[in-house]
N, C-alpha and C positions, 0 to 999 in steps of 0.2 A: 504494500500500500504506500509503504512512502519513498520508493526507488521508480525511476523510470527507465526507457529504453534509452535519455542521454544519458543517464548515470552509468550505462555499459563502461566496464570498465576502470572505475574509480571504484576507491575503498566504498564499502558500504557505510564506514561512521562517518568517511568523506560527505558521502550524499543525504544520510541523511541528516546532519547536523544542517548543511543549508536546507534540505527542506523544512526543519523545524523553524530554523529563522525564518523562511519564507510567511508562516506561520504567523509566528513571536520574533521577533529580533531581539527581544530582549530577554529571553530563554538563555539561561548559560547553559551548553552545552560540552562534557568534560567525555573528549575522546579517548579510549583505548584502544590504540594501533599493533596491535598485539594479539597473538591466539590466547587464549584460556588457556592454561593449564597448570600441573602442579607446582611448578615453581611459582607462578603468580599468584592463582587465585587469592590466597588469603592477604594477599597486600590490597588487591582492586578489590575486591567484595568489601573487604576491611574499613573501608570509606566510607561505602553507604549504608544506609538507616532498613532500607527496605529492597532486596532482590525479584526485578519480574523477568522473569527466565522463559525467552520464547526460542530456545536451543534446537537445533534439528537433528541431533544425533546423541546416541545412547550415553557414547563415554562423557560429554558436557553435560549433559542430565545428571548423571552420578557425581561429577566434579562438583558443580552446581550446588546440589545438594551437601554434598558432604562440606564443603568451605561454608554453606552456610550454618549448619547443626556445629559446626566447630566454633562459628563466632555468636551463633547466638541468635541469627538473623530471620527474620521471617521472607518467604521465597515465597511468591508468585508464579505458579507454575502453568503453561499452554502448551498445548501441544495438538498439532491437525495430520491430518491421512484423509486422501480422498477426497469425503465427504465427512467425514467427520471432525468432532475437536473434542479434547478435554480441557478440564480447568479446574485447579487446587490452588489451596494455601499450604503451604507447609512449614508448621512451626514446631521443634522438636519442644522446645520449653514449654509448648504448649499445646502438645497434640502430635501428631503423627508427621514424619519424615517422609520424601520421596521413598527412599527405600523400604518403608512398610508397608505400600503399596506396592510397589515394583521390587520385593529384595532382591531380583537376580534379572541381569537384562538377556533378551531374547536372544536366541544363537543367533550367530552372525549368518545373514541371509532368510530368516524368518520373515523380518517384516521389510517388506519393499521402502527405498528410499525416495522420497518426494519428485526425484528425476522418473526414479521407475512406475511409481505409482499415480503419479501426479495429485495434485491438490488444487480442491475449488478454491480461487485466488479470494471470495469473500469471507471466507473464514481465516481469515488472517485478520481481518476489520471484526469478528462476530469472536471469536476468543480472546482476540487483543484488547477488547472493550470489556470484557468479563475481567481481563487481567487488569487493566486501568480501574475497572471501578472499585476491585479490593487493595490494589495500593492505596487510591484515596480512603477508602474507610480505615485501613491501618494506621496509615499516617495523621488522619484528622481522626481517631476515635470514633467514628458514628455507624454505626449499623450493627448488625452481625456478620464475621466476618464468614468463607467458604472454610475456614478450619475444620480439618474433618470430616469433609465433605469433598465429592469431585462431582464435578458438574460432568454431565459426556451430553453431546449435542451430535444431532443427526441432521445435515441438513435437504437432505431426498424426504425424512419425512417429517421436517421441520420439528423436529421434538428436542426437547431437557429433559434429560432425567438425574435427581440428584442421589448422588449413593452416599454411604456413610460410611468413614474408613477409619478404623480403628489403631491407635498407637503400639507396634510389634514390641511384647516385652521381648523378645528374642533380635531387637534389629539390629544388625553388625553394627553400625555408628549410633541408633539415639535409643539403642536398648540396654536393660538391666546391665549385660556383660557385654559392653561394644567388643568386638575385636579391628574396627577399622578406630584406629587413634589418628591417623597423621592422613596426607590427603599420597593416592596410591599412582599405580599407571593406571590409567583407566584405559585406554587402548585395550592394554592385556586383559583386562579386567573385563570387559566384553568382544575377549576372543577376536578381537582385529592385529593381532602382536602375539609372537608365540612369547605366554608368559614368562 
């Protein structure tokens, strides 16, 4: 939604910081020209208040997750295929982790990638708006947040259905006896790297 076909070829934080100025001009806009990964994460997460994580592959989901259960952070999570999308909060301090949903990602070649499978380009606007409107309730305190809850949206037959996801006392990172302390390879970790 907010790339065009002149931004072929420039960074993505390149285009979209000007189309947010396009927007607001007076929107500060604080780039990361950089991949995610384990050396970084917990320094750029470490900045902000609030994580919305609209990631398109398994090992930055899990990164994602686990730098934010380490700092403390509440994670906004989206994620589409297809025709569909979901949408969570995930807050370990208070409620359930990415991985208590997902403890273990799919073998590699399970799920088709966004190239392979393609995606209705308006669920990017239809998750992304679920995602925006629970960082504002985070951040200004107002509502009830999706904690706990994942929203999954169909849109062939235009449905919500909200399900209710429970805090894994067993989760590698935000359970009784974590065994993930520190942030990992995640490549290996979902079978793209012989661990």
């Amino acid at each position: 939604v907010i790339h065009s076909d002149d931004d072929i070829g420039r960074l993505k934080t390149e285009s979209a910081q000007a189309a947010v100025h396009r927007v607001n001009p007076h929107v500060e806009v604080v780039r990361h020209d950089v991949t995610l990964d384990s050396s970084n994460a917990l320094d750029i997460i470490g900045d902000y208040d609030v994580v919305v994580d609209g990631t398109d592959n398994f090992p930055t989901r899990y990164l994602v997750n686990d730098a934010c259960v380490m700092l403390g952070k509440p994670h906004v999570w989206g994620s589409i295929l297809r025709f569909e999308g979901q949408a969570s909060v995930f807050w370990a301090e208070h409620g359930p982790c990415y991985r208590c949903l997902y403890p273990d990602p799919p073998p590699p070649g399970m799920v088709p990638s966004c190239v392979e499978a393609g995606v209705l380009g308006v669920l990017c606007a239809s998750i992304g708006s679920i995602q925006v409107t629970e960082a504002i309730k985070l951040i200004t305190g107002i509502g009830a947040s999706m904690r706990g809850k994942l929203m999954a949206y169909d849109a062939l037959e235009m449905s919500y259905r909200k399900l209710n996801v429970r805090k894994d006392p067993n989760c590698a990172i935000c359970g009784e006896r974590p065994t993930v302390t520190e942030l990992i390879d995640y490549e290996a970790f979902c079978g793209l790297v012989p661990a």
